[in-house]
C-alpha positions as CSV (number, residue, x, y, z in Angstrom):
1,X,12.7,-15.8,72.1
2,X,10.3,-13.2,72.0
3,X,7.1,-13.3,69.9
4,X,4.3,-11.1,69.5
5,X,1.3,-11.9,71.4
6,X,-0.9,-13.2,68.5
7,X,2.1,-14.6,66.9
8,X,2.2,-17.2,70.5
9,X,-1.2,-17.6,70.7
10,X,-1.8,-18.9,66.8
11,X,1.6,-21.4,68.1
12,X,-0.1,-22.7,71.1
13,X,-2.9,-23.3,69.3
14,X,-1.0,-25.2,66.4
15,X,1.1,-27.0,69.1
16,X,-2.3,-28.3,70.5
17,X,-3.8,-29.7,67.3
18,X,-3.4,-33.7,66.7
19,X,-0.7,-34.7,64.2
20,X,-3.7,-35.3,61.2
21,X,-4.7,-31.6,62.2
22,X,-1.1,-30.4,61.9
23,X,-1.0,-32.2,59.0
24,X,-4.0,-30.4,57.5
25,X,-2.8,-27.4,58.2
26,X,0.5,-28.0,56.4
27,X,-1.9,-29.5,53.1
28,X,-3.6,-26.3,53.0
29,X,-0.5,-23.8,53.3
30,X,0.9,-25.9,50.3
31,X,-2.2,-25.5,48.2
32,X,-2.2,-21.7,49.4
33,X,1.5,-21.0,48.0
34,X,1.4,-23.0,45.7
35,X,-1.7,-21.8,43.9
36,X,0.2,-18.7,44.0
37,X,3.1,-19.6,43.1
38,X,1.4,-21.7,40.0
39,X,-0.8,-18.5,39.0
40,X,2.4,-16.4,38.6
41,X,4.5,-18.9,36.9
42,X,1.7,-19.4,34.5
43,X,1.2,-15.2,33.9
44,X,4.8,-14.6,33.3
45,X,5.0,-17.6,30.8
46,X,1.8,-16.7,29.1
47,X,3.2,-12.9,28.6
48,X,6.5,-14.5,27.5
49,X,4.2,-16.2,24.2
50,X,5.0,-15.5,21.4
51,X,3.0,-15.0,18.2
52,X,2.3,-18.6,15.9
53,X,-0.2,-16.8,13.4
54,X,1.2,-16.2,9.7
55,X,-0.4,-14.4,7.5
56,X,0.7,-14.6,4.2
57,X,-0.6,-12.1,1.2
58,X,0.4,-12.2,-2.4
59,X,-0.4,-9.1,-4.6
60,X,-0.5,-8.3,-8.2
61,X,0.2,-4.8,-8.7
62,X,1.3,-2.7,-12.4
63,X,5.0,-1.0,-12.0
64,X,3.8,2.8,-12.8
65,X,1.7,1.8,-9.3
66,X,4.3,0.8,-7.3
67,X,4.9,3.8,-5.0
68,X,1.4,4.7,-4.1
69,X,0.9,0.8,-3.6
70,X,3.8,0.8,-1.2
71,X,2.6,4.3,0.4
72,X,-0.7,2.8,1.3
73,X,0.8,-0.3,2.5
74,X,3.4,1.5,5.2
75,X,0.0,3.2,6.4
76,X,-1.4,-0.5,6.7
77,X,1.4,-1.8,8.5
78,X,2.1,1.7,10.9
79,X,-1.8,0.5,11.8
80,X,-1.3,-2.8,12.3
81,X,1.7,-2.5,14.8
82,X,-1.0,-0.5,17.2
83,X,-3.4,-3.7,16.9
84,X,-3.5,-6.3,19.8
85,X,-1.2,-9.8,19.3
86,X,1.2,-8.2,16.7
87,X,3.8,-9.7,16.0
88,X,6.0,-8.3,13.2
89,X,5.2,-7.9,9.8
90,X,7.6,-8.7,6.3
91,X,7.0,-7.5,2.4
92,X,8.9,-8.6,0.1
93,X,9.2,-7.4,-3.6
94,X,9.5,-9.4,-6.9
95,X,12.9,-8.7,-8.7
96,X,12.0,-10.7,-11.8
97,X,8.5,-8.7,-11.9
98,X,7.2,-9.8,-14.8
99,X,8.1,-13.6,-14.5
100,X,6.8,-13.8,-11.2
101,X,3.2,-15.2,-9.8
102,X,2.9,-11.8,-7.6
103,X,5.2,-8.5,-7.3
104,X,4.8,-8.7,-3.3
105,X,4.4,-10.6,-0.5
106,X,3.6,-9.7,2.4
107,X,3.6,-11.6,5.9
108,X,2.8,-11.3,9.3
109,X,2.8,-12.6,12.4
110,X,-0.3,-12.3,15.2
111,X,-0.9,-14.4,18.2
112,X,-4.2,-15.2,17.1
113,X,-6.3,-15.1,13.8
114,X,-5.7,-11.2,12.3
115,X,-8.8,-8.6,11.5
116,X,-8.8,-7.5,7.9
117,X,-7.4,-4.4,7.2
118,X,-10.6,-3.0,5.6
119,X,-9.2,0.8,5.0
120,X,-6.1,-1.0,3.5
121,X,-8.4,-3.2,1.1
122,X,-10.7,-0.2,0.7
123,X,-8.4,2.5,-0.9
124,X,-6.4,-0.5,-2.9
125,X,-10.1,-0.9,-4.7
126,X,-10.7,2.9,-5.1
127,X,-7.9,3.5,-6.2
128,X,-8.0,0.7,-9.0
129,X,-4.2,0.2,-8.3
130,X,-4.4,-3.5,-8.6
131,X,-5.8,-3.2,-12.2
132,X,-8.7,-6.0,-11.5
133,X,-6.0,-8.6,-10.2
134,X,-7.4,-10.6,-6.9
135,X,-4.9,-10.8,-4.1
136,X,-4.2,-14.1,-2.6
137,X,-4.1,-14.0,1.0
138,X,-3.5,-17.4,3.1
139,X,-3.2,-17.7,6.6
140,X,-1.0,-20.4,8.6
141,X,-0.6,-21.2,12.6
142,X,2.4,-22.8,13.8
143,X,2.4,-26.9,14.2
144,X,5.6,-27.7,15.6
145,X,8.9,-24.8,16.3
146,X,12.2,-26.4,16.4
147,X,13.6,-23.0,17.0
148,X,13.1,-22.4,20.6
149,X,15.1,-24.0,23.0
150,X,13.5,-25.6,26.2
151,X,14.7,-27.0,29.5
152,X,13.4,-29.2,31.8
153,X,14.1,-28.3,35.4
């Protein structure tokens, strides 16, 4: 069998190393690949993440408000799918509106603790939409998902 010139010398000199050189050698390609190996599993999983950060907001708003309330918030949540670790985002309105705690709820998921939307909150307050109401917002992280399936190889 032919081998490139390099290629026989780098054999002959393997072939002449003692078995706990040999075995050294074979140590270090193992830590070699599989440092590589380790560093992409690890990059692909870590891309594969998904967002565990819920953040939950309750507002108050009067009915002859509702449309400009909702116009502002679609601008809030076109904004919020450009920012980094967005996840998806949910509003919900009230149907019994005047029974109810809050007229909507809004949630949404990051990967990590969310940046106030400040123009969002900003026009909401110059506009005096809310009529003097505070919002409640709460945020939760994920404990424990059940809904993800995982295998042991």
């Amino acid at each position: 069998m032919y081998l490139p010139n390099s290629v026989q010398r780098l054999w002959m000199f393997y072939c002449g190393l003692s078995s706990g050189n040999k075995s050294a050698v074979w140590l270090g390609n193992g830590v070699l690949f599989g440092s590589i190996l380790g560093t992409t599993e690890r990059l692909k999983r870590e891309a594969e993440t998904k967002p565990d950060f819920l953040e939950v907001i309750e507002y108050k708003v009067e009915r002859p408000r509702m449309k400009e309330f909702e116009k502002y918030w679609n601008d809030s949540a076109k904004r919020s799918q450009t920012q980094r670790g967005y996840g998806w985002t949910r509003m919900y309105k009230s149907i019994a509106w005047e029974e109810s705690p809050f007229n909507y709820l809004s949630m949404r998921l990051w990967e990590e603790k969310p940046v106030e939307d400040t123009i969002f909150k900003n026009k909401l307050r110059d506009s005096h939409k809310l009529g003097g109401q505070d919002n409640e917002r709460r945020q939760y992280i994920t404990v424990v998902d059940d809904s993800v399936v995982r295998t042991i190889a």
